[in-house]
C-alpha positions as CSV (number, residue, x, y, z in Angstrom):
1,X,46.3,-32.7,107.0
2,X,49.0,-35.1,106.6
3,X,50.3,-36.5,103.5
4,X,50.1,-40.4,103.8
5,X,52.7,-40.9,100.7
6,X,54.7,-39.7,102.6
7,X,54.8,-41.7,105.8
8,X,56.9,-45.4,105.9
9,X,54.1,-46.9,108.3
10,X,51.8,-46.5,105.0
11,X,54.8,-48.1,102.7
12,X,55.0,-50.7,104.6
13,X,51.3,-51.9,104.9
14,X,51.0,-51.4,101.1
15,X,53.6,-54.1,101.0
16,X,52.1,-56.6,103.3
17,X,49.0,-56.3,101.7
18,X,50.6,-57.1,98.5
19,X,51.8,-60.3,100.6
20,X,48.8,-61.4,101.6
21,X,47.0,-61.4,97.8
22,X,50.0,-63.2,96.8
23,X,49.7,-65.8,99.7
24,X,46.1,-66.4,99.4
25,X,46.6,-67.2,96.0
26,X,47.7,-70.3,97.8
27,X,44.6,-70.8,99.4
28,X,41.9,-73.5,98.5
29,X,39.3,-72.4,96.3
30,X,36.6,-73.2,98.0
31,X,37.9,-70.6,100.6
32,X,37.0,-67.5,97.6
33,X,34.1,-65.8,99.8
34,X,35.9,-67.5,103.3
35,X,39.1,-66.8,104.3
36,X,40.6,-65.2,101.5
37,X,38.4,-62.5,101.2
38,X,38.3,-62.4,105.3
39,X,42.2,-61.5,105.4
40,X,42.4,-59.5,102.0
41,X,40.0,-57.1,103.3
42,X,42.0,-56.9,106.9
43,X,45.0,-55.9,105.0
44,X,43.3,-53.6,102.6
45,X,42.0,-51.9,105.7
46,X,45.5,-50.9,107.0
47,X,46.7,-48.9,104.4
48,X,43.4,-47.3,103.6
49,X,42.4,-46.1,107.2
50,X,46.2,-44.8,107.2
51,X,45.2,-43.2,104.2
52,X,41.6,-42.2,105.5
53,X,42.8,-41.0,108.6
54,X,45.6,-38.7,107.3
55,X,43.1,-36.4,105.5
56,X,40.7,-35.8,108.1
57,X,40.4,-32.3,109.7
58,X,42.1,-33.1,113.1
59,X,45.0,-35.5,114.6
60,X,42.2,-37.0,116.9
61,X,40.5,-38.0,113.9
62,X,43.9,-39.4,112.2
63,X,44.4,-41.3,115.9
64,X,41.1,-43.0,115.5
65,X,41.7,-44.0,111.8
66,X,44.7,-45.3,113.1
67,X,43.7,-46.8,116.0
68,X,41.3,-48.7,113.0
69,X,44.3,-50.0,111.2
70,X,45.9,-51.3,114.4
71,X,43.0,-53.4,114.7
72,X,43.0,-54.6,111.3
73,X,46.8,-55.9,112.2
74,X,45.5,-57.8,114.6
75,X,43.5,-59.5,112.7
76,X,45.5,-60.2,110.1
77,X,47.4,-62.1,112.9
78,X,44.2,-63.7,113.6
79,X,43.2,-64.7,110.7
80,X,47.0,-66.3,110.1
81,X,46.5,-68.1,113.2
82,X,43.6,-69.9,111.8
83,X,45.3,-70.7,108.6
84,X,48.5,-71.8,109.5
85,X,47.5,-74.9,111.2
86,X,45.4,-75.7,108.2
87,X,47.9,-75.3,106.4
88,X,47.4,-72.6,104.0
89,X,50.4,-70.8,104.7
90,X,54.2,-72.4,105.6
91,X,55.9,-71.4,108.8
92,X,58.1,-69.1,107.3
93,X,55.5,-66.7,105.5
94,X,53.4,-67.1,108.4
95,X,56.5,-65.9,110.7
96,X,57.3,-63.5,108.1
97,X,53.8,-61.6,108.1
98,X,53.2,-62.4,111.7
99,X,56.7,-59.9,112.4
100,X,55.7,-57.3,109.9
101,X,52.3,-56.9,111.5
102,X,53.9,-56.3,114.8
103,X,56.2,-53.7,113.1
104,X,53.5,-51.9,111.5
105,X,51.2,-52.1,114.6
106,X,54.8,-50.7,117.0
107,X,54.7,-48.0,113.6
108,X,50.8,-47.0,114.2
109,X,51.5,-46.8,118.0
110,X,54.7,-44.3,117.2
111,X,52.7,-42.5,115.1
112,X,49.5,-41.9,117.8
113,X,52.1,-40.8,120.1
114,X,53.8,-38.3,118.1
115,X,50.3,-36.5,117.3
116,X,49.4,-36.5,121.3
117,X,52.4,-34.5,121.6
């Protein structure tokens, strides 16, 4: 069992979740039980299957939670992708979250690798 406090991949998707709730703030209303809950719930997911994964019996069962929250990085980026041209989001958040996803997702990868090993 691993101790997912413990690991920066797990920080750092705490974090951009707290990004995202504070950009969709920004959102319009009438996008509540749209898009805001759509790309809250992605980010939610990353940190929790991290979380999830870690205290399962085995590392193949913390590689397929993670494998989960990779996913769930993706679309985040998705999601942004749809956003930014309607403009929910500015350029520079939507650069901003669109580089941390990568890092996290080249920080989920790093860490499957190390428990193949």
């Amino acid at each position: 069992m691993n101790r997912y406090e413990k690991l920066d991949v797990w920080h750092k998707a705490i974090e951009l979740t707290k990004d995202i709730y504070h950009l969709s703030n920004q959102f319009p209303e009438d996008e509540k039980f749209g898009l805001i809950s759509q790309i809250r719930r992605a980010a939610v997911s990353i940190p929790a299957n991290i979380a999830e994964g870690s205290g399962r019996n085995s590392n193949k069962e913390f590689n397929h939670f993670l494998g989960i929250a990779s996913g769930s990085c993706s679309e985040v980026e998705t999601l942004l992708f749809i956003d930014e041209p309607l403009n929910f989001v500015g350029k520079k958040e939507f650069d901003d979250i669109i580089v941390n996803t990568g890092h996290i997702r080249n920080m989920i990868f790093k860490l499957q690798k190390s428990l193949s090993n």
